[in-house]
DSSP file (Angstrom, degrees, kcal/mol; ACC not computed):
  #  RESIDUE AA STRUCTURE BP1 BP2  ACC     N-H-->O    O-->H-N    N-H-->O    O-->H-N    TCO  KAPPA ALPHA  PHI   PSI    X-CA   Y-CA   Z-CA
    1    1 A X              0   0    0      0, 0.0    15,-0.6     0, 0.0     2,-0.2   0.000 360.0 360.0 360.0 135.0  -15.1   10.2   -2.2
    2    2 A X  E     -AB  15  43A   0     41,-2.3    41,-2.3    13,-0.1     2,-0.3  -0.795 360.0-154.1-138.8-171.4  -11.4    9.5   -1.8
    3    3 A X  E     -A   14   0A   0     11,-2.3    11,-1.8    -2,-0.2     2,-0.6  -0.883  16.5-143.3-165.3 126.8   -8.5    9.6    0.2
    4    4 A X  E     +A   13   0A   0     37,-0.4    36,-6.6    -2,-0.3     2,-0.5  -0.756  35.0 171.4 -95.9 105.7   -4.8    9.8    0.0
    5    5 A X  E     -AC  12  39A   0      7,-2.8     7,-3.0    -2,-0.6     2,-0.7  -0.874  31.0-127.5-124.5 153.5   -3.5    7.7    2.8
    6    6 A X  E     -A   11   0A   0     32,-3.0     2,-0.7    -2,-0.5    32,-0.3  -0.770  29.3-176.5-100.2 135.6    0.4    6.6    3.6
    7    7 A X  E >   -A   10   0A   0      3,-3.1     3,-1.9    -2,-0.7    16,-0.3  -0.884  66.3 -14.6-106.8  99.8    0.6    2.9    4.0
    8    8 A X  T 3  S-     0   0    0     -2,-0.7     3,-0.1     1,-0.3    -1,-0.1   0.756 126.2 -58.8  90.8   6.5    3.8    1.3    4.9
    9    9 A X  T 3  S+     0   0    0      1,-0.3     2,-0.3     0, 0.0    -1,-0.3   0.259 120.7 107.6  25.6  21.2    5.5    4.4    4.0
   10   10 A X  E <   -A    7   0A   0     -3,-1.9    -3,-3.1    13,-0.1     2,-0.4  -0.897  69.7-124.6 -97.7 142.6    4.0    4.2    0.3
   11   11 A X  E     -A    6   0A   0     -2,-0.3     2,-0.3    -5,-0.2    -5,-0.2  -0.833  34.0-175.1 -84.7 140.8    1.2    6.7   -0.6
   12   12 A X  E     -A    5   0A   0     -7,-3.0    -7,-2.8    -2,-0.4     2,-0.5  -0.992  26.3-127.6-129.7 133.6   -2.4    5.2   -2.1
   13   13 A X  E     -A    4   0A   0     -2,-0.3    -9,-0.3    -9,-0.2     2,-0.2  -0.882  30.3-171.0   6.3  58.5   -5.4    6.2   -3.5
   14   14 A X  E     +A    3   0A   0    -11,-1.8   -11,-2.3    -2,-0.5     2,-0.2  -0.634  19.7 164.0-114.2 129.8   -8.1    4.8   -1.9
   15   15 A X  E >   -A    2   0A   0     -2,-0.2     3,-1.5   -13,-0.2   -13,-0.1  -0.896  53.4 -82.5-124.1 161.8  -11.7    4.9   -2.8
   16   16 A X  T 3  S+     0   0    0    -15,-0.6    85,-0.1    -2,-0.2     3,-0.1  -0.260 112.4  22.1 -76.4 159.1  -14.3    2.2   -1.0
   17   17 A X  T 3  S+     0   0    0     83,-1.8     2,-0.4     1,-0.2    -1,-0.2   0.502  94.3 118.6  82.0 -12.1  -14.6   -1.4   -2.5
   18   18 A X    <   -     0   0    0     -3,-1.5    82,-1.0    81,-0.1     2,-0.4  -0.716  54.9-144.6 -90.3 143.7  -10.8   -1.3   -4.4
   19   19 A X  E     -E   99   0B   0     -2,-0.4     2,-0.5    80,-0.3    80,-0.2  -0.901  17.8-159.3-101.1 120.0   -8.9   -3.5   -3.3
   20   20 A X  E     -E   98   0B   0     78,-2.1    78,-1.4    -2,-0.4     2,-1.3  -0.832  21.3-131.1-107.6 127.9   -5.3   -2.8   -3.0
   21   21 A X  E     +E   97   0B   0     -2,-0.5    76,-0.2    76,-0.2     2,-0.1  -0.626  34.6 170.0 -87.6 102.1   -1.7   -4.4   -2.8
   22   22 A X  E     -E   96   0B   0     74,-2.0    74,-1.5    -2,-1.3     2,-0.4  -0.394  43.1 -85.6-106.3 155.2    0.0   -2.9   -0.1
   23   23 A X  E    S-E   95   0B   0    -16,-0.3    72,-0.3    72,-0.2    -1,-0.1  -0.445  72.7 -60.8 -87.1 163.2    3.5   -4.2    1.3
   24   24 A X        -     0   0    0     70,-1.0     2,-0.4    -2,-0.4    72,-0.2   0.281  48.4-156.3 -18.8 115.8    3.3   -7.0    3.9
   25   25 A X    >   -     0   0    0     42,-0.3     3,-1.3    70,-0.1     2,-0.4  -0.776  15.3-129.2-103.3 138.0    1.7   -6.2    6.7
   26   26 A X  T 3  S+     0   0    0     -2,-0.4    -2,-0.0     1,-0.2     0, 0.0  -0.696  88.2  16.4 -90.5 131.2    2.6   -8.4   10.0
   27   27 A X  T 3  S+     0   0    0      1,-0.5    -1,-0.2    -2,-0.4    40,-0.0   0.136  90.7 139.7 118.0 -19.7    0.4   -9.9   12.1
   28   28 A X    <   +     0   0    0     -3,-1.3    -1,-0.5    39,-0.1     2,-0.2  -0.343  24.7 177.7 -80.1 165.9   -2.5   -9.6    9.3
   29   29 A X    >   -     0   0    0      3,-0.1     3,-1.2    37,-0.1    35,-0.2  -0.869  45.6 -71.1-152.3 167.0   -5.2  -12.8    8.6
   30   30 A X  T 3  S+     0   0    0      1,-0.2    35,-0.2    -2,-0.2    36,-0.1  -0.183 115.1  10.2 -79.6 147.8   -7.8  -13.1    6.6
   31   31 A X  T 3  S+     0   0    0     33,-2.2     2,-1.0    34,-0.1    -1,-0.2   0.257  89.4 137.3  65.9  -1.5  -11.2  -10.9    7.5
   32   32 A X    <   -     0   0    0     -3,-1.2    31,-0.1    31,-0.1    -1,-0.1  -0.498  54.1-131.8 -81.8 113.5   -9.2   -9.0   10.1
   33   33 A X        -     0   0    0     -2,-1.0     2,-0.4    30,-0.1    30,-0.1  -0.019  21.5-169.0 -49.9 122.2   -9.9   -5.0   10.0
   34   34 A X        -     0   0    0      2,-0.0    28,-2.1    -6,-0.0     2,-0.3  -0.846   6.7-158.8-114.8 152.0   -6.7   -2.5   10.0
   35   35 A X        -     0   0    0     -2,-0.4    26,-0.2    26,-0.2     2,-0.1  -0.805   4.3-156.1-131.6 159.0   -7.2    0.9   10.5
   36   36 A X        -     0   0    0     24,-0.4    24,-1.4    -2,-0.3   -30,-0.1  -0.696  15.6-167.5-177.5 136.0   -5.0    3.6    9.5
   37   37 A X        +     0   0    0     22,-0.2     2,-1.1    -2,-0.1    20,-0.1   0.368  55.8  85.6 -86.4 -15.6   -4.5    6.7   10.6
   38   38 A X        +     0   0    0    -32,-0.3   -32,-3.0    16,-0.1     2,-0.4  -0.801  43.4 161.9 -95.4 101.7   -2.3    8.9    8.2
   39   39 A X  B     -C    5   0A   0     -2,-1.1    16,-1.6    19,-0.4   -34,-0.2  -0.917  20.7-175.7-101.8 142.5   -4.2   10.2    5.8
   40   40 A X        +     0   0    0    -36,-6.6    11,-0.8    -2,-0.4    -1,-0.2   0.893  67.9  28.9-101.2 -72.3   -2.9   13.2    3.9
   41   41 A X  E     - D   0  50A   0      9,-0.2   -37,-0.4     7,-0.0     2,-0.3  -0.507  49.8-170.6 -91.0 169.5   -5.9   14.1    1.7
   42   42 A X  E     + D   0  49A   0      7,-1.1     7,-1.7   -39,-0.2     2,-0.5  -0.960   3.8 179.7-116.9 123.5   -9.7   14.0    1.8
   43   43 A X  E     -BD   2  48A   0    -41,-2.3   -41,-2.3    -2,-0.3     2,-0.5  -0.871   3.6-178.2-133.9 121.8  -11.7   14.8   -1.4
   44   44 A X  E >  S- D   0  47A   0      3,-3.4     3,-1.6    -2,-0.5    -2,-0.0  -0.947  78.6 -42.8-115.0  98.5  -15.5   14.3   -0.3
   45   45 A X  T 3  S-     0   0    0     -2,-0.5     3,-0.1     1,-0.3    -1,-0.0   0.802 128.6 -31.3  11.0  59.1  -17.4   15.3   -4.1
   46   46 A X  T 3  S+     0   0    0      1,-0.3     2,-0.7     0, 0.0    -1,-0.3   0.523 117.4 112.8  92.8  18.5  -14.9   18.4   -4.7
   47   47 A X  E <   -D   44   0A   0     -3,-1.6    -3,-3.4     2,-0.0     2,-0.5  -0.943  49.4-177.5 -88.0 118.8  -14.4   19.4   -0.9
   48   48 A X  E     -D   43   0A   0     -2,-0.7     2,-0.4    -5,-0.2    -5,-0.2  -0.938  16.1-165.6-125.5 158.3  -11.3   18.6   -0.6
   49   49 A X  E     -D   42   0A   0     -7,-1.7    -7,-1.1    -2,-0.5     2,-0.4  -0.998   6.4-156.4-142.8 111.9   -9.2   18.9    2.7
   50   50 A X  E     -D   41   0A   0     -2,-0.4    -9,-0.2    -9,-0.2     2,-0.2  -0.853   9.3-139.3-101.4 137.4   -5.5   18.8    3.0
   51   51 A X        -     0   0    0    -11,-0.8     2,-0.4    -2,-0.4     4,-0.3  -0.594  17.7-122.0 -90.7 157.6   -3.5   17.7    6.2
   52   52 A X  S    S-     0   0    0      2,-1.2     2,-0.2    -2,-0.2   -12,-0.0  -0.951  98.3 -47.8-140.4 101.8   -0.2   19.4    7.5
   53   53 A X  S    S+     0   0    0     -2,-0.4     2,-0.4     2,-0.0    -2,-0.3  -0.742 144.5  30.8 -82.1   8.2    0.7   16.9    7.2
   54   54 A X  S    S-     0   0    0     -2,-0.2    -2,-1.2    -4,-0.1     2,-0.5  -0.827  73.9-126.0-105.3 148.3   -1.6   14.6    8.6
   55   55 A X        -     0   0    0    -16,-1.6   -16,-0.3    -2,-0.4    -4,-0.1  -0.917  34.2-127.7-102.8 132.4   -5.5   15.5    8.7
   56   56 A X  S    S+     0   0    0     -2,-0.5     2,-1.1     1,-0.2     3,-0.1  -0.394  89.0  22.4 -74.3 153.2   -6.4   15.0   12.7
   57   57 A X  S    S+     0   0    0      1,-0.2     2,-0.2   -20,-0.1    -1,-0.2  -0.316  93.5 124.0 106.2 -76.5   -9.6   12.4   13.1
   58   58 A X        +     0   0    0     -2,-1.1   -19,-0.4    47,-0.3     2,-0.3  -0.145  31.0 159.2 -34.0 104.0   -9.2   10.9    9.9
   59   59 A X  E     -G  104   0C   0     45,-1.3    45,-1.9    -2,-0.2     2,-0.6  -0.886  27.9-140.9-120.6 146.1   -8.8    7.0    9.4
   60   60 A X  E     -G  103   0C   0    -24,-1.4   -24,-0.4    -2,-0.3     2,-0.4  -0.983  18.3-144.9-112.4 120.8   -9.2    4.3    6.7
   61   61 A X  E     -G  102   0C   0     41,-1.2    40,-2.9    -2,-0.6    41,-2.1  -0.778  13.9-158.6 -82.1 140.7  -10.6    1.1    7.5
   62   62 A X        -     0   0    0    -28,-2.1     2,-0.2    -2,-0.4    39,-0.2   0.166  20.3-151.0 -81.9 175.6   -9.3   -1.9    5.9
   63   63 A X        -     0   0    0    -31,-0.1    36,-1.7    36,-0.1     2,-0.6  -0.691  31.5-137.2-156.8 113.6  -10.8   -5.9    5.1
   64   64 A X  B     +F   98   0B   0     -2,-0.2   -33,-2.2   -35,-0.2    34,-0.2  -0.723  29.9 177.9 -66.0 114.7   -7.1   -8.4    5.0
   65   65 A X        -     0   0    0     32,-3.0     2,-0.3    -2,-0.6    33,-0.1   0.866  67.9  -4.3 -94.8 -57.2   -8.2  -10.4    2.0
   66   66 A X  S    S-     0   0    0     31,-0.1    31,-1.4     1,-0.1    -1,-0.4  -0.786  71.2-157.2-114.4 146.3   -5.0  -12.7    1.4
   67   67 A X  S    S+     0   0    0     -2,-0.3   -42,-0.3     1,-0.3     2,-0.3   0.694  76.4  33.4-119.6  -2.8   -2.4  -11.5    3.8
   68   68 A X        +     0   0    0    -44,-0.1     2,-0.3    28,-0.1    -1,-0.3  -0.940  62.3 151.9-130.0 121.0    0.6  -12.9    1.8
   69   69 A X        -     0   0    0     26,-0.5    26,-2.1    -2,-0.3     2,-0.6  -0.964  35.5-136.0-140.7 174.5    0.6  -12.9   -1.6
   70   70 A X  B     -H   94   0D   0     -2,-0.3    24,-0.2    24,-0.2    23,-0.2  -0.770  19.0-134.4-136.7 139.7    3.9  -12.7   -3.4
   71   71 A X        -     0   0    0     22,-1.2     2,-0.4    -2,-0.6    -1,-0.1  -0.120  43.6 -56.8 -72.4-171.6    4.7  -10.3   -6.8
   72   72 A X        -     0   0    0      1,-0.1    21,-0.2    19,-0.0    -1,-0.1  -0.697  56.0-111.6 -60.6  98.4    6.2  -10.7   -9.7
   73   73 A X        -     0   0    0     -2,-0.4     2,-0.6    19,-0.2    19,-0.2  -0.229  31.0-162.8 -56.5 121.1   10.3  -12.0   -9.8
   74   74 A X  E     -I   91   0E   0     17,-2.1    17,-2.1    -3,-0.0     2,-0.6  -0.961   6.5-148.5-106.3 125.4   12.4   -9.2  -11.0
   75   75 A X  E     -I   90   0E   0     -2,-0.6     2,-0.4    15,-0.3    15,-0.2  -0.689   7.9-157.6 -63.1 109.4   15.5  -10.4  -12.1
   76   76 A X  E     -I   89   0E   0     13,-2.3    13,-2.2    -2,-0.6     2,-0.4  -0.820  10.6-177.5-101.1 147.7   18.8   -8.1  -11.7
   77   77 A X  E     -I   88   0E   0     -2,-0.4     2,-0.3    11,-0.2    11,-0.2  -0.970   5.2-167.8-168.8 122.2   21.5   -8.7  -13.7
   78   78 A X  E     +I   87   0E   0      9,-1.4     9,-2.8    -2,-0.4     2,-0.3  -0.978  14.2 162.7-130.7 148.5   24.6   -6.8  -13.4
   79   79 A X  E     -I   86   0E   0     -2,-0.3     2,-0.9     7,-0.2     7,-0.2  -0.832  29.1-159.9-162.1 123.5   27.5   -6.9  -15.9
   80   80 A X  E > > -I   85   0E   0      5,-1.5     3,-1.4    -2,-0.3     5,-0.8  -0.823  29.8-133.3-110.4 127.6   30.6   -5.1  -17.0
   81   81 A X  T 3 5S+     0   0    0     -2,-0.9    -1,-0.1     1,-0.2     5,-0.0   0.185  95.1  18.7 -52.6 160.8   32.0   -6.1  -21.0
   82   82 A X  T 3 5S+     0   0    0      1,-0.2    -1,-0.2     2,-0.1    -2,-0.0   0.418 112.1  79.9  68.0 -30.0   35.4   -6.7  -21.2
   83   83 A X  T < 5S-     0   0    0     -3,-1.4    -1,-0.2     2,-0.1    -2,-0.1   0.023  90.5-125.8-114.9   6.9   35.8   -7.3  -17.1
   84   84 A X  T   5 +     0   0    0      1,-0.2     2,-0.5    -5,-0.1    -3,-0.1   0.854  67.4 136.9  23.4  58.1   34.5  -11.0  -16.9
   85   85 A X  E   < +I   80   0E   0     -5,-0.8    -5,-1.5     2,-0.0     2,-0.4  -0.937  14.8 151.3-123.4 115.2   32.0   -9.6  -14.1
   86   86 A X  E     -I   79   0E   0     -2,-0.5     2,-0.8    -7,-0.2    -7,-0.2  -0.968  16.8-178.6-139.1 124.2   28.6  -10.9  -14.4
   87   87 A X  E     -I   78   0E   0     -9,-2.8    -9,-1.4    -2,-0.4     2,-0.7  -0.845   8.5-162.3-136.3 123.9   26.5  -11.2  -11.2
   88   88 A X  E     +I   77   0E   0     -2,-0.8     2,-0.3   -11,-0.2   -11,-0.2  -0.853  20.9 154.9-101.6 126.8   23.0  -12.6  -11.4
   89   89 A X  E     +I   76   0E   0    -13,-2.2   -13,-2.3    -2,-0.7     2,-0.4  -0.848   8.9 172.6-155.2 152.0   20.3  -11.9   -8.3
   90   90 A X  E     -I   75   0E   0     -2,-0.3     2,-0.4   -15,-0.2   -15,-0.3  -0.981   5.2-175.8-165.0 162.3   16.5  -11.9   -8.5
   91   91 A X  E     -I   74   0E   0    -17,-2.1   -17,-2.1    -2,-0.4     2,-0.4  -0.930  23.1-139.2 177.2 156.5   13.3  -11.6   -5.5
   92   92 A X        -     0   0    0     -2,-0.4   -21,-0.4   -19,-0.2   -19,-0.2  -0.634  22.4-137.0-103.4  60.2   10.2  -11.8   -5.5
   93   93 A X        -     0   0    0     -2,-0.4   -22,-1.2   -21,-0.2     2,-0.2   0.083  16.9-132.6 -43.0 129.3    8.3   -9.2   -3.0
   94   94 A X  B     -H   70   0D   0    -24,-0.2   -70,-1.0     1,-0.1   -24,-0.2  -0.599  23.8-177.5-116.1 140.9    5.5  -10.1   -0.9
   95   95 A X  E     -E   23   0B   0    -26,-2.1   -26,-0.5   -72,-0.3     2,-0.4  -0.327  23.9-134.2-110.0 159.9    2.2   -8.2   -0.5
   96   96 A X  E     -E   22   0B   0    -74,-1.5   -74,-2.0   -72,-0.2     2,-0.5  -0.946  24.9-140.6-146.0 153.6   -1.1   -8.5    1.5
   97   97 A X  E     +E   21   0B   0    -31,-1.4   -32,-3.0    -2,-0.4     2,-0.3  -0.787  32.8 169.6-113.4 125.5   -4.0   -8.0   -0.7
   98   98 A X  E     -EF  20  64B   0    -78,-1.4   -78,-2.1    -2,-0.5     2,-0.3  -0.948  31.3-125.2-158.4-157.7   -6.6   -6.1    1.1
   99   99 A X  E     -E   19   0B   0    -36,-1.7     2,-0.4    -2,-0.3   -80,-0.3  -0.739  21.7-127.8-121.6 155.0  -10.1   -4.1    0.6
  100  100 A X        +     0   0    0    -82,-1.0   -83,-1.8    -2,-0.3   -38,-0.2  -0.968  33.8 176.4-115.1 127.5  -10.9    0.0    1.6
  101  101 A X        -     0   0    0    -40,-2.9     2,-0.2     1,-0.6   -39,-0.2   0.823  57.6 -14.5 -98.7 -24.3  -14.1   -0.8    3.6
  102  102 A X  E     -G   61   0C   0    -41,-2.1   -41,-1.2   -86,-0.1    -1,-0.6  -0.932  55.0-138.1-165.7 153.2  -14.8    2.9    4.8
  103  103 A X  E     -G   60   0C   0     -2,-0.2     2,-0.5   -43,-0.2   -43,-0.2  -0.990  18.5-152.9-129.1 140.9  -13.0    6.2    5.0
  104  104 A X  E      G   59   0C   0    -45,-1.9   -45,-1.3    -2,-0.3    -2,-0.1  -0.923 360.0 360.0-125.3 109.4  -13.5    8.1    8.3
  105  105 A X              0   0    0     -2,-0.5   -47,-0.3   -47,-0.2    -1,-0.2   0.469 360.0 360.0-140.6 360.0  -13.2   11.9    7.9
């Protein structure tokens, strides 16, 4: 069973027991349960259920395992030849690491 749920306005994939990096969620600590409530799809072993666009009822519960944990620095680097313009910028984006404990459909 899985579930297509919008997080944060990002969509995920969610089955129970993955664990996911979602962006920062406020307020979360660790072992505290988040529910959420737009889920777009349900596929329960090939029944599959689509929302318009939301399916009504439907929730995913959550586990916060780390509630800030920080990505990868991407560097931007912008530069035009010829023009002595070179402008260098870089950030890191911060996560919360969490767990799909149950999907409710």
């Amino acid at each position: 069973m899985y579930a297509i749920v919008e997080i944060n306005g990002q969509q995920f994939k969610v089955e129970e027991g993955k664990k996911l990096f979602v962006h920062h969620i406020k307020d979360a600590e660790t072992g505290k349960t988040v529910e959420f409530n737009r889920v777009l799809l349900v596929d329960n072993n090939g029944a599959v259920t689509v929302g318009a666009p939301t399916i009504d009822g439907a929730k995913v519960v959550v586990e916060v395992v780390n509630p800030l944990v920080k990505g990868d620095k991407v560097i931007v680097f912008k530069m035009k030849r010829r023009k002595d313009y070179r402008v260098k910028n870089g950030h890191r984006s911060q996560f919360t690491e969490v767990t799909v404990k149950s999907i409710n459909a």
